[in-house]
DRENDO-1510 file (C-alpha; in Angstrom, 1 decimal, always signed):
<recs>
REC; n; res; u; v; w
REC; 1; UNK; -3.7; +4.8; +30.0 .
REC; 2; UNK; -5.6; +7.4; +28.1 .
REC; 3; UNK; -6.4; +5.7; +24.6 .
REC; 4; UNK; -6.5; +8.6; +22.1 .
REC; 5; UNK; -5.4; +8.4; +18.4 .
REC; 6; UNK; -4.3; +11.2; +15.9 .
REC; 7; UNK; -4.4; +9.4; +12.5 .
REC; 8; UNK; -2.5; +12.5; +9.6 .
REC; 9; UNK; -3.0; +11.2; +6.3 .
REC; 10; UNK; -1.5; +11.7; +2.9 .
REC; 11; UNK; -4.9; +11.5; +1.4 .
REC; 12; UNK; -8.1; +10.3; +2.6 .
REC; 13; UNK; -8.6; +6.6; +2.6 .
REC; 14; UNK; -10.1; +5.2; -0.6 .
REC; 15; UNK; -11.0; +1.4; +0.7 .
REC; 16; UNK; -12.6; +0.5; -2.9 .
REC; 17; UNK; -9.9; +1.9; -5.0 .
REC; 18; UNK; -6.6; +1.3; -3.6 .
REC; 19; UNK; -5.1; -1.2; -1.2 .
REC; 20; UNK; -3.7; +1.9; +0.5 .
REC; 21; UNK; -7.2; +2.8; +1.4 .
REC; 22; UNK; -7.8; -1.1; +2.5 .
REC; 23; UNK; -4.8; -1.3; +4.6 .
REC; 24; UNK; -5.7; +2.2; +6.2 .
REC; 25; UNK; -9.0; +1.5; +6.9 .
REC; 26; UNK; -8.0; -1.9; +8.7 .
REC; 27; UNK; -5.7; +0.2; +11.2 .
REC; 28; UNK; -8.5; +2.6; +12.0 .
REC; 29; UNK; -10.7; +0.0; +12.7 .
REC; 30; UNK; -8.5; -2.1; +14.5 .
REC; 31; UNK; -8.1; +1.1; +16.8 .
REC; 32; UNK; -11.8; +1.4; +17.0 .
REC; 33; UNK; -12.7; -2.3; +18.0 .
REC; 34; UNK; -9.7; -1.9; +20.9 .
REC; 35; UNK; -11.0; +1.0; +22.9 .
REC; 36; UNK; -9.3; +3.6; +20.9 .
REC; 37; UNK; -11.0; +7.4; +20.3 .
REC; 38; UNK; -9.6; +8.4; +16.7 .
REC; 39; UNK; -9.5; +11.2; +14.5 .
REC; 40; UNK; -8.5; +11.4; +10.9 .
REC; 41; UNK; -6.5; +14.3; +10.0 .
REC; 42; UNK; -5.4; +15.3; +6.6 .
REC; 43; UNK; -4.6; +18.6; +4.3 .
REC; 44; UNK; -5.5; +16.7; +1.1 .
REC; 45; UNK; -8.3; +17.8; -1.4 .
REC; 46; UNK; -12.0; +16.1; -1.1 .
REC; 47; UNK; -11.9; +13.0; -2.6 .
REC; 48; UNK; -16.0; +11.6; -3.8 .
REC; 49; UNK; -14.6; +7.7; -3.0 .
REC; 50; UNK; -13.5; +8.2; +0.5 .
REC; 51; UNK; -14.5; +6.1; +3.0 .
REC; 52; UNK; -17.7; +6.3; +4.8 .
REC; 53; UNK; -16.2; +7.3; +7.9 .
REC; 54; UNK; -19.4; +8.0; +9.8 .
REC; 55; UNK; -19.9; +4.5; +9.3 .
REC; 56; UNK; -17.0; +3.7; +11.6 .
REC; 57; UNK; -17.4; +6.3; +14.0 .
REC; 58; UNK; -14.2; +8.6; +14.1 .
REC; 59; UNK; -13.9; +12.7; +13.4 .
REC; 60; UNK; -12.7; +14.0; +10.4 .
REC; 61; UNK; -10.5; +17.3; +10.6 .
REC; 62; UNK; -8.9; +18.9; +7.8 .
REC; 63; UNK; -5.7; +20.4; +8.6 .
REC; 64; UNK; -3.5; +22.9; +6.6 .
REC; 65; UNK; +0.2; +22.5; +5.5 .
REC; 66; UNK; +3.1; +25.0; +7.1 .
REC; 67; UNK; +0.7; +26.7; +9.6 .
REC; 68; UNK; +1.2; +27.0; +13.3 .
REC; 69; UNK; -2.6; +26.5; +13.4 .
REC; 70; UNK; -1.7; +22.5; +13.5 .
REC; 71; UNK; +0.5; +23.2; +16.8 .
REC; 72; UNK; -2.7; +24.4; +18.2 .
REC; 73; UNK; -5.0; +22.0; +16.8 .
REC; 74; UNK; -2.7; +18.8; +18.6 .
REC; 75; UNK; -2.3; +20.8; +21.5 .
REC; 76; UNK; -5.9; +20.3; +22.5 .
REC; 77; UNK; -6.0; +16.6; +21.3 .
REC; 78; UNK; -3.2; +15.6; +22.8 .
REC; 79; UNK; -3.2; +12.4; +21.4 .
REC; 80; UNK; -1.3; +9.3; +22.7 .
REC; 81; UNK; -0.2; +7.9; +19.5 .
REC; 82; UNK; -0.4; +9.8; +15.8 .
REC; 83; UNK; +0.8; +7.8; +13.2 .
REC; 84; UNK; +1.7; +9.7; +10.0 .
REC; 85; UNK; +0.6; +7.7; +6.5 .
REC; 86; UNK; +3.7; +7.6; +4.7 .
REC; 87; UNK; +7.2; +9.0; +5.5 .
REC; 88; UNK; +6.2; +12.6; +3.4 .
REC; 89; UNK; +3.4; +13.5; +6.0 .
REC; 90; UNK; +6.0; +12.7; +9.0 .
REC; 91; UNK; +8.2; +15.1; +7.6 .
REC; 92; UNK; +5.7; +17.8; +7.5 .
REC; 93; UNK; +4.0; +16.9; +11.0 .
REC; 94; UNK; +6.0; +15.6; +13.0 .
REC; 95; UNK; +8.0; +17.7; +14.5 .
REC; 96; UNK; +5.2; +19.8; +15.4 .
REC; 97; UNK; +3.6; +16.6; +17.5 .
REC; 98; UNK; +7.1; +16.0; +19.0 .
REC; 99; UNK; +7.3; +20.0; +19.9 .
REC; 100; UNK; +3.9; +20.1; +21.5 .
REC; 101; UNK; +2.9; +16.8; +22.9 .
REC; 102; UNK; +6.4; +14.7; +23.1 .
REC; 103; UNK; +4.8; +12.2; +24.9 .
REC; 104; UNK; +2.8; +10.7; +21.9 .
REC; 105; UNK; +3.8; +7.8; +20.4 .
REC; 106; UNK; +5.0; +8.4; +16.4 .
REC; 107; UNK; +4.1; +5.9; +14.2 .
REC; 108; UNK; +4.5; +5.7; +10.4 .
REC; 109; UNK; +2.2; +3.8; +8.3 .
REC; 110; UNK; +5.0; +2.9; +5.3 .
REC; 111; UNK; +2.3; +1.3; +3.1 .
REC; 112; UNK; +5.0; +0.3; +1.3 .
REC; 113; UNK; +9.3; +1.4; +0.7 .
REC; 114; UNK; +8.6; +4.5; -1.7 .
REC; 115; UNK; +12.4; +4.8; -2.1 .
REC; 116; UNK; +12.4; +1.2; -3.7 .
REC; 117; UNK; +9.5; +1.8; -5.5 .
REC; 118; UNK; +11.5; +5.1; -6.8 .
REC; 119; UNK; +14.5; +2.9; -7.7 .
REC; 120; UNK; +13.1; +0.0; -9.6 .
REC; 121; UNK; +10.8; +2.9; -11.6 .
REC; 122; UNK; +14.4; +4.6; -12.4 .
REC; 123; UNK; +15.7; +1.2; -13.5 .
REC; 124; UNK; +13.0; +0.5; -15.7 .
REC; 125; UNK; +13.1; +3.8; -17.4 .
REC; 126; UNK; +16.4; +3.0; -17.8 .
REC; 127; UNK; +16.5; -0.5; -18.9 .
REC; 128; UNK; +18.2; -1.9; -16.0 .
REC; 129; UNK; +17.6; -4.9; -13.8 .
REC; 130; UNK; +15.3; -4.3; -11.4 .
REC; 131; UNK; +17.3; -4.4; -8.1 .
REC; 132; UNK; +16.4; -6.0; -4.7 .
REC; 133; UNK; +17.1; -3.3; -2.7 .
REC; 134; UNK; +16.9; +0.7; -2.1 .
REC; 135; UNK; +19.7; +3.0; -4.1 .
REC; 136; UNK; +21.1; +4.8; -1.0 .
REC; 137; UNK; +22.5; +7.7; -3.1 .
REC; 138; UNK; +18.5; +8.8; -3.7 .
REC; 139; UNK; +17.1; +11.8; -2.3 .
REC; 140; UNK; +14.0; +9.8; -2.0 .
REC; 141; UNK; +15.8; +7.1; +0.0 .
REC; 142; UNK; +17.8; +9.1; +2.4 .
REC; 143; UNK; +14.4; +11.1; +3.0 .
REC; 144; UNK; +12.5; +8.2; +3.8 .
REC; 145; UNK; +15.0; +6.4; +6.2 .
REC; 146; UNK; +15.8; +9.7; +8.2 .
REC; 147; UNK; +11.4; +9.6; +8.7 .
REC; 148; UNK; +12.3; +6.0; +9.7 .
REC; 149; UNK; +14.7; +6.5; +12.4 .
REC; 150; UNK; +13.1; +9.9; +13.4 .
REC; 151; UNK; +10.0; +7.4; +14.5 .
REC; 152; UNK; +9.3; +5.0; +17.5 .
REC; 153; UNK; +7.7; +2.9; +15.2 .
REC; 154; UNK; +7.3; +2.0; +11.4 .
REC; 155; UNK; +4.7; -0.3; +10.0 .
REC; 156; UNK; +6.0; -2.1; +6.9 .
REC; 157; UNK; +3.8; -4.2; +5.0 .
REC; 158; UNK; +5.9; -6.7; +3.4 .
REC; 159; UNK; +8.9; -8.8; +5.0 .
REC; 160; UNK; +11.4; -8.1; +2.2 .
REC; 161; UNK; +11.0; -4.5; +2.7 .
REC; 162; UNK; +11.4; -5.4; +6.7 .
REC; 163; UNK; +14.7; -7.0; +5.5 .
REC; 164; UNK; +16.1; -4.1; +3.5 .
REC; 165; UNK; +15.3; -1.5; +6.7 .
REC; 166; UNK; +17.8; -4.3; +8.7 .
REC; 167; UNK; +20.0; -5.5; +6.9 .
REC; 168; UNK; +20.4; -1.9; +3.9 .
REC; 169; UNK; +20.0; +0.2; +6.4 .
REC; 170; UNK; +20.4; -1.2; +10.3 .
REC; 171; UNK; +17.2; -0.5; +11.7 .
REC; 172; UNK; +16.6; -1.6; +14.7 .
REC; 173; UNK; +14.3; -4.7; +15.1 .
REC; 174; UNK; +12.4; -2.6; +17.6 .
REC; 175; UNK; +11.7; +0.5; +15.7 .
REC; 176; UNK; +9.7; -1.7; +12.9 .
REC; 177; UNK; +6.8; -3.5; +12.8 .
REC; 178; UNK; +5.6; -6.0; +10.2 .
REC; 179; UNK; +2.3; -5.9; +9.2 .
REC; 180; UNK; +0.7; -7.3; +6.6 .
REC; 181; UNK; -2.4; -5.7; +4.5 .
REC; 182; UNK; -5.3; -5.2; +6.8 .
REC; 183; UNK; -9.1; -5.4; +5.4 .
REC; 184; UNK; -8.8; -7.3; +2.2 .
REC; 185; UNK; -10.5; -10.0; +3.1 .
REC; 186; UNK; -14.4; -9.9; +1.5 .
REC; 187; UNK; -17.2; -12.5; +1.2 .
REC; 188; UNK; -18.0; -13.4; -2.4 .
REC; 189; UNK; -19.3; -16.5; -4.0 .
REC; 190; UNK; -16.6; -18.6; -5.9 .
REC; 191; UNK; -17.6; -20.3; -9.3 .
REC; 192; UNK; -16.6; -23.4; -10.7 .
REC; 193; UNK; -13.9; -23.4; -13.6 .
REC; 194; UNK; -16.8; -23.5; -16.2 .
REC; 195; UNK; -18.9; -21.1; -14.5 .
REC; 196; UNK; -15.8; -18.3; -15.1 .
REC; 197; UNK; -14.6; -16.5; -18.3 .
REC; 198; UNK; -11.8; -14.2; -19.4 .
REC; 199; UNK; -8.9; -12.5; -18.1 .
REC; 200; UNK; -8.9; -9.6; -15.5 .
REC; 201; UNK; -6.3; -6.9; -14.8 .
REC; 202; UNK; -7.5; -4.4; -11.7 .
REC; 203; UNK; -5.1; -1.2; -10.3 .
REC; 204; UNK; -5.7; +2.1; -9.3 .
REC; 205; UNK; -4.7; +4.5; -12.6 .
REC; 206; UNK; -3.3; +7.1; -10.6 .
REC; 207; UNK; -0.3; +4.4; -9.6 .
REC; 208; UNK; +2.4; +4.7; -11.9 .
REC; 209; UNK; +3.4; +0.7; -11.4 .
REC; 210; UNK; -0.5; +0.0; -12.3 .
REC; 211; UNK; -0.3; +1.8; -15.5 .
REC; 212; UNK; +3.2; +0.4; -16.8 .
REC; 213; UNK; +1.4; -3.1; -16.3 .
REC; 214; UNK; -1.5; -1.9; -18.3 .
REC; 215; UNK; +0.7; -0.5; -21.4 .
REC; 216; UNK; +3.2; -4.0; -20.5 .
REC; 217; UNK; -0.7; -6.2; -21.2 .
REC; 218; UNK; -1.5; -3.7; -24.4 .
REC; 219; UNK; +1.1; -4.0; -26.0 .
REC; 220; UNK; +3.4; -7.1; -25.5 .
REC; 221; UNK; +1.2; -9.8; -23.5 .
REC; 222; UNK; -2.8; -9.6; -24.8 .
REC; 223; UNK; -2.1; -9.4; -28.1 .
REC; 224; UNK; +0.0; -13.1; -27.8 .
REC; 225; UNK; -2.7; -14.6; -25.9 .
REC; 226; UNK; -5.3; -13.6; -28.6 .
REC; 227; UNK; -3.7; -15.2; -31.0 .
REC; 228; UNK; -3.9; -18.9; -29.2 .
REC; 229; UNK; -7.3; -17.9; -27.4 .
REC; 230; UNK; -9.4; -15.4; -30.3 .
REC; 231; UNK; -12.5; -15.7; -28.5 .
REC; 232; UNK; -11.7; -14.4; -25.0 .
REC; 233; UNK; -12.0; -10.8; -23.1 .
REC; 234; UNK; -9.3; -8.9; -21.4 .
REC; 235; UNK; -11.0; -6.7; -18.6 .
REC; 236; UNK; -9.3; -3.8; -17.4 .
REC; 237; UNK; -10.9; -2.2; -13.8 .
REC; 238; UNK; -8.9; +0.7; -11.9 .
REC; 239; UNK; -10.0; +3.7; -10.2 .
REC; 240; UNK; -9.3; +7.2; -12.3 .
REC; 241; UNK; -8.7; +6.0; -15.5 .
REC; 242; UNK; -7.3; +8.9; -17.3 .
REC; 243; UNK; -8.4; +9.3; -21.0 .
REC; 244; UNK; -4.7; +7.6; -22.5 .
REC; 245; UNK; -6.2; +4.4; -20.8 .
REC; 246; UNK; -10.0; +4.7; -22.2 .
REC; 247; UNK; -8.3; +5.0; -25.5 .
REC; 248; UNK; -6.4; +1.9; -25.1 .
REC; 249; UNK; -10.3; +0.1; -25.2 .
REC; 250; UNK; -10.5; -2.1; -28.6 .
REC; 251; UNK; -13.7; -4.1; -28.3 .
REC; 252; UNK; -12.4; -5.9; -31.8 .
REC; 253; UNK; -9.2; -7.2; -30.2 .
REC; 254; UNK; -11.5; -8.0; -26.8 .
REC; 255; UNK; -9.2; -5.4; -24.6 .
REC; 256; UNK; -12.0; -3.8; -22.5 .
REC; 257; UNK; -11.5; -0.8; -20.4 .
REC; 258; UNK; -13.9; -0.5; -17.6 .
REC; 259; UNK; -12.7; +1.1; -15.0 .
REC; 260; UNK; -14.0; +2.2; -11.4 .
REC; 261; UNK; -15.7; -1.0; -10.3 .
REC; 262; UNK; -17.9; +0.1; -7.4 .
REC; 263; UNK; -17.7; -3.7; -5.7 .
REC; 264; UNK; -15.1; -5.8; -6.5 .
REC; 265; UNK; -16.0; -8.5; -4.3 .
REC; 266; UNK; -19.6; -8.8; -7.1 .
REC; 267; UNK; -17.6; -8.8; -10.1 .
REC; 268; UNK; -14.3; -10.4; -9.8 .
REC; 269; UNK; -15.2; -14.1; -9.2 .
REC; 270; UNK; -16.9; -14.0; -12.7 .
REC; 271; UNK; -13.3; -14.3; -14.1 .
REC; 272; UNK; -11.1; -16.9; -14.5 .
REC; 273; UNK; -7.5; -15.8; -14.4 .
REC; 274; UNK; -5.9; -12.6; -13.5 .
REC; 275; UNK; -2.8; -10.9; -15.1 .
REC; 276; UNK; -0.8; -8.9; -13.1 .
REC; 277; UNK; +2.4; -7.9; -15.3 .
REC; 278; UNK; +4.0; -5.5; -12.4 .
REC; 279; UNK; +7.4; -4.5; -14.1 .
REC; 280; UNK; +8.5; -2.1; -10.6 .
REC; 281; UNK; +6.8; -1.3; -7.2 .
REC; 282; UNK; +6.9; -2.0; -3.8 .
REC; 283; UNK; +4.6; -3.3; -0.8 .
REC; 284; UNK; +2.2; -6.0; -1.2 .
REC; 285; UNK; -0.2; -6.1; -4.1 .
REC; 286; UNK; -3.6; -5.7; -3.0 .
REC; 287; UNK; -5.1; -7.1; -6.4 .
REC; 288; UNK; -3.6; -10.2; -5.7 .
REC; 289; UNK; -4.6; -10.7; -2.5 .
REC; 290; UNK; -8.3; -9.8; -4.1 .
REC; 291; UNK; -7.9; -12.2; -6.9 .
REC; 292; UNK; -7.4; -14.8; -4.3 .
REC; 293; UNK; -10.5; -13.9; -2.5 .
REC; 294; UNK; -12.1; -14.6; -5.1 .
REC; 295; UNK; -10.4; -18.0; -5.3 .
REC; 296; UNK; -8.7; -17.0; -8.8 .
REC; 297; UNK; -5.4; -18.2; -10.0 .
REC; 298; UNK; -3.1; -15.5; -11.5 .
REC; 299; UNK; -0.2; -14.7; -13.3 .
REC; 300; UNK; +1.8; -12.0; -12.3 .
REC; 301; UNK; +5.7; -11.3; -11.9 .
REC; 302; UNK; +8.5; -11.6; -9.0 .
REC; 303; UNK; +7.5; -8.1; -8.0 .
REC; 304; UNK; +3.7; -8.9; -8.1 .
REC; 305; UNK; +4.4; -11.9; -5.8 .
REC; 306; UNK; +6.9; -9.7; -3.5 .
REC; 307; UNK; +5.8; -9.8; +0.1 .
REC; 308; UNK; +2.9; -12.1; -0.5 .
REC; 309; UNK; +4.3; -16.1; -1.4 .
REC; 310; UNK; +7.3; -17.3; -2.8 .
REC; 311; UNK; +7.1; -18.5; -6.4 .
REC; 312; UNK; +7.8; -22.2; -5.6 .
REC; 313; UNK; +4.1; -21.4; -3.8 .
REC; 314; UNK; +2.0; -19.2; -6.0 .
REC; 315; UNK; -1.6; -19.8; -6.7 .
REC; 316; UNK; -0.6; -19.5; -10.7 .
REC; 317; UNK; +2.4; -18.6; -11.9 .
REC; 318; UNK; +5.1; -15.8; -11.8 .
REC; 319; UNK; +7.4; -14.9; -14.7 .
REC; 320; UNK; +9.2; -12.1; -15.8 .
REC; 321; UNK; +9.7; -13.0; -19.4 .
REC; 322; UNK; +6.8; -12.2; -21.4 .
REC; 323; UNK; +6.0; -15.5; -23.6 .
REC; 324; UNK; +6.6; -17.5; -20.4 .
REC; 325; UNK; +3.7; -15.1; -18.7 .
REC; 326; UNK; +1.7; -15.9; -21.7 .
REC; 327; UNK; +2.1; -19.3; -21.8 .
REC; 328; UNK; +0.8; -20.0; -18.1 .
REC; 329; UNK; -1.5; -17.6; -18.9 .
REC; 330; UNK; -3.2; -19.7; -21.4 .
REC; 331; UNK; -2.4; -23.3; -20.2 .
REC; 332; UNK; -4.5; -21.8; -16.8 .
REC; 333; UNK; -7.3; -20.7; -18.9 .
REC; 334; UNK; -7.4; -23.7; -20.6 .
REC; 335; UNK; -6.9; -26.3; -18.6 .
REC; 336; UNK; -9.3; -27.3; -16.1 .
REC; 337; UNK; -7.5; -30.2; -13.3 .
REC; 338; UNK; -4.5; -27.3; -13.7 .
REC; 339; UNK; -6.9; -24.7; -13.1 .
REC; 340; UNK; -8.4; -26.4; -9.6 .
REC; 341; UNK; -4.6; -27.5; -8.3 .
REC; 342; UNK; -3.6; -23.9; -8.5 .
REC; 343; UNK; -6.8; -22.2; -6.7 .
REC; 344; UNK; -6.2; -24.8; -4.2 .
REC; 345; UNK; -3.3; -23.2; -3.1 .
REC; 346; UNK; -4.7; -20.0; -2.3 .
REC; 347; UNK; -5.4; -21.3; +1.2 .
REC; 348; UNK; -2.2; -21.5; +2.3 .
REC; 349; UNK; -1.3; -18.3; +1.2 .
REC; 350; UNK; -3.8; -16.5; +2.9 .
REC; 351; UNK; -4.0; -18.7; +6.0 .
REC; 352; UNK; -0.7; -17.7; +7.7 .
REC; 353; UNK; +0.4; -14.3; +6.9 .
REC; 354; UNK; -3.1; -12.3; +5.8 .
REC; 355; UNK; -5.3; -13.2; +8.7 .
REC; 356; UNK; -6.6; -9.7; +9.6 .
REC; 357; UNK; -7.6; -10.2; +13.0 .
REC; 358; UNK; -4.9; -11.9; +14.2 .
REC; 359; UNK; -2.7; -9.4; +12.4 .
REC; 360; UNK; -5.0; -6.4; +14.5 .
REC; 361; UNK; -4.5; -8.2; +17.8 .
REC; 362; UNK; -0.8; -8.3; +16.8 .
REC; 363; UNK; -1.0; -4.3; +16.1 .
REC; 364; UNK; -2.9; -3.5; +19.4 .
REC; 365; UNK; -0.6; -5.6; +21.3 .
REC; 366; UNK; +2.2; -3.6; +19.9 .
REC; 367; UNK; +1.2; -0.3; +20.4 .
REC; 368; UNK; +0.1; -0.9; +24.2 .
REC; 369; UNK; +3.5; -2.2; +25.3 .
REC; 370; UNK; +5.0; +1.0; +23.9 .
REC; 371; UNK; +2.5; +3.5; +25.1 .
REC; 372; UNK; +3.4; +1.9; +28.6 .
REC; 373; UNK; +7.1; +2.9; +28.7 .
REC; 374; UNK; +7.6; +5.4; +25.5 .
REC; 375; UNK; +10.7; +6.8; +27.4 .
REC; 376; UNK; +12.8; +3.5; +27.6 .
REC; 377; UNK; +12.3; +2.4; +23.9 .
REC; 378; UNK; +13.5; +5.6; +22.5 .
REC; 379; UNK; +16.5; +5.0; +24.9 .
REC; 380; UNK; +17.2; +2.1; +22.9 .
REC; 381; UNK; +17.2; +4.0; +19.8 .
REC; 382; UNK; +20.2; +6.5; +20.0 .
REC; 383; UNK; +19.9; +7.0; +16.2 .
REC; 384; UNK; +16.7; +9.0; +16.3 .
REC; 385; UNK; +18.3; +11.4; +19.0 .
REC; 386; UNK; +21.1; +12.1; +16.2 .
REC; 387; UNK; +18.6; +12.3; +13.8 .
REC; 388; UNK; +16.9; +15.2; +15.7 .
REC; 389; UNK; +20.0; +17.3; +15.8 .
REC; 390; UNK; +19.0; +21.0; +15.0 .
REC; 391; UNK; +21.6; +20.7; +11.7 .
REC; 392; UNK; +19.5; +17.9; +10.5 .
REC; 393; UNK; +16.1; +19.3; +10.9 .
REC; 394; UNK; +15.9; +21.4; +7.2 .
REC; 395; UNK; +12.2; +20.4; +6.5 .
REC; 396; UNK; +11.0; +21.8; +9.9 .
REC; 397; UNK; +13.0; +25.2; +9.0 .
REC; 398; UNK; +11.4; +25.1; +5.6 .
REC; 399; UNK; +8.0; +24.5; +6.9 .
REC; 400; UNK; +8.7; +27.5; +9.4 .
REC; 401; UNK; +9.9; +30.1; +6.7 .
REC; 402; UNK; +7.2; +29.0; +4.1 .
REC; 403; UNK; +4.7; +30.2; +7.0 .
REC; 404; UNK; +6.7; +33.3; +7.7 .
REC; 405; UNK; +6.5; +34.3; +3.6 .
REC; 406; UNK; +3.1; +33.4; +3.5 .
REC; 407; UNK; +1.7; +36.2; +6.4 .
REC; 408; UNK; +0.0; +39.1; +5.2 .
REC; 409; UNK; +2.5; +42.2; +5.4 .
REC; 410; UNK; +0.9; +45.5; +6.4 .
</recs>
C-alpha cells in the first residue's frame, strides 16, 4: 500500500501556543514514525511560531483558495489519505481531492465541535445556560455535520463531543474516531508544595473562550482571592496578547500579564495552582493537560474539565459559581496535605486516556484498516452519498464562480 499523506491545514501548526498546534503536530509525527511520506499544505499567512517542520522532516507547500491550481497540485501527489484540519478547510478542499484522486482517504481533524463552541458562546452572550449539546438550527452546525458525513473519517478529541455526533446527530460509529490530544506530554521537574508560588492562567489570546476566562479572573475571581491571600501573584501567559489584555496588567493588585511564554514546560511548575475559569468552548483543554504535567492542581469549570476527567475525579476542583471557584482556589493554595492529595490524582487522569503513543498506535491502526478496503466502508455510509448530491454541493459551486470572477478579462 503506497503510504502517502496530504495534510491541508487551517493555519500552520503553532505547537507552543495552542493545543491545536500540539495535537497537530502529534498526528504528523505519528505519520512520520509509521512509514508515512507527508506534506503540509495550507493557504494561511506566515505565522513566526510555526513549527520547525524541517525538524520533523515533511514538505511544506502553500496552496491558494478557489483556484484550479490545487486540482493540479493533488493530482501529482496523489495522496492516499488527506486529512483536512477542521470542517471549514474540508469544505474548501475536498471536493477537489474527491474529483481528482477519489481513492484517497478523507479525514477531518475536528480539534474540537466548533458548532458547540458556537452555541455555548451564543448562550453566554445571552445569558443562558450553557447547553450540553449543538443547536441544530445553526448555520455553523449544519455546516459542520454535512463536512462530517461528507468524510470517511472524523477525528474528535473528546468523548462527549463523540456522544453528541451519535446520539444529536446519528453518526455512524464507523465514520468517527476518538482521539484524544496528541503531544502534550513534556518532561519538567516537579517542585514540592513549598518550592511553588502563585496562581497561573495560560491560553492562546486569539481564542475567544481564553479571553472571556481572562476578563471572568479580572474582574469577578482575582480580585476575591486578593482579599483572603494580599501577598500572592496572578500570572497571565497566552500567545498574541492584544493590547486590551496588556492593559488589564496591575502589578499593585499582583495581576501580571506576561504573555508568549517560549517554554512552558521551564516555567509552569514554578506555580502552585492554576485557574482556568472557561465559561464556553469545546474540545479538550490543552492547559489543563499542561498544568498536570507539571503535576499542578487546578481549578477550572465543567467545561474546563469536559473531555478530560469527571469532577468526582479532578486533580483540584471544578465549579461554576464563582465564590465556590475562589474558595478551592484558596483552600489549595493554602493548604499543604490538601495540596499533595489533589496532585496525586493527576496520574490517573493522564494514565488511561492521554497516553500518546498508545493513542498514535491506535491512529495508525485505524487509518491502515481503511486504506485497505476504502470502497466497502463508504458502502456502509449511505449518508455521505446523499450528502454528495449535486443540489447539496453550494460551497463547491461557490468556490468554482469565485474563480471564474476572479480571471483577468481581456
Amino acid at each position: 500500500m503506497k503510504k502517502s499523506a496530504l495534510i491541508i491545514g487551517f493555519v500552520w501548526p503553532e505547537p507552543n501556543s495552542s493545543a491545536a498546534g500540539q495535537n497537530m503536530m502529534g498526528i504528523i509525527h505519528a505519520l512520520v514514525q509509521g512509514g508515512w511520506e507527508v506534506r503540509f499544505a495550507s493557504a494561511a499567512t506566515d505565522s513566526q511560531h510555526k513549527a520547525d517542520f524541517s525538524a520533523v522532516g515533511i514538505t511544506l507547500d502553500c496552496i491558494t483558495l478557489n483556484d484550479s491550481s490545487f486540482d493540479h497540485y493533488v493530482a501529482e501527489l496523489d495522496p492516499s489519505i488527506v486529512i483536512f484540519d477542521r470542517f471549514m478547510t474540508e469544505e474548501q478542499f475536498s471536493w477537489r481531492v474527491r474529483h481528482v484522486c477519489p481513492h484517497a482517504l478523507r479525514i477531518i481533524n475536528s480539534e474540537d465541535l466548533h458548532s458547540l463552541r458556537h452555541t455555548r458562546h451564543q448562550a453566554i452572550k445571552s445569558n443562558q445556560p450553557v447547553p450540553q449539546t449543538c443547536d441544530i438550527y445553526s448555520e455553523i452546525t449544519q455546516r459542520e455535520i454535512a463536512a462530517i458525513l461528507r468524510s470517511d473519517l472524523t477525528l474528535v478529541i473528546s468523548e462527549h463531543e463523540q456522544w453528541i455526533l451519535n446520539n444529536q446527530f446519528g453518526i455512524p460509529a464507523q465514520q468517527l474516531m476518538h482521539l484524544p490530544l496528541l503531544e502534550t506530554e513534556f518532561k519538567c521537574t516537579s517542585p514540592a508544595f513549598s518550592q511553588r508560588k502563585d496562581f497561573v492562567w495560560i491560553g492562546n489570546f486569539r481564542h475567544a473562550p481564553n479571553w472571556d476566562a481572562t476578563l471572568q479572573l479580572k474582574q469577578h475571581i482575582w480580585p476575591r482571592i486578593k482579599q483572603k491571600l494580599p501577598d500572592v501573584r496572578l500570572s497571565v501567559m497566552g500567545a498574541y496578547p492584544p493590547k486590551k489584555a496588556t492593559q488589564l496588567e496591575d502589578h499593585k493588585s499582583g495581576f501580571v500579564v506576561n504573555g508568549w511564554v517560549e517554554d512552558i514546560a521551564k516555567s509552569l511548575p514554578s506555580y502552585r495552582v492554576m485557574l482556568a475559569p472557561i465559561r464556553f468552548g469545546a474540545g479538550v483543554k490543552g492547559k489543563l493537560l499542561a498544568a498536570m504535567q507539571a503535576r499542578m492542581p487546578s481549578v477550572t469549570t465543567a467545561v474546563g474539565a469536559e473531555g478530560i476527567a469527571p469532577s468526582s475525579k479532578w486533580p483540584g476542583a471544578v465549579a461554576d459559581n464563582w465564590q465556590d471557584f475562589v474558595d478551592h482556589a484558596v483552600k489549595l493554595y493554602l493548604d499543604e496535605a490538601y495540596w499533595c492529595e489533589q496532585q496525586a490524582r493527576i496520574e490517573e487522569v493522564l494514565k488511561p486516556k492521554f497516553d500518546s503513543k498508545t493513542n498514535k498506535r491506535a491512529l495508525l491502526m485505524r487509518i491502515t484498516h481503511l486504506c485497505e478496503d476504502v470502497e466497502t466502508h463508504r458502502a456502509s455510509l449511505p449518508m455521505q452519498f446523499v450528502v454528495w448530491q449535486q443540489t447539496l454541493r453550494c460551497t463547491q459551486y461557490m468556490s468554482q464562480w469565485i474563480e471564474e470572477k476572479n480571471k483577468p478579462r481581456i
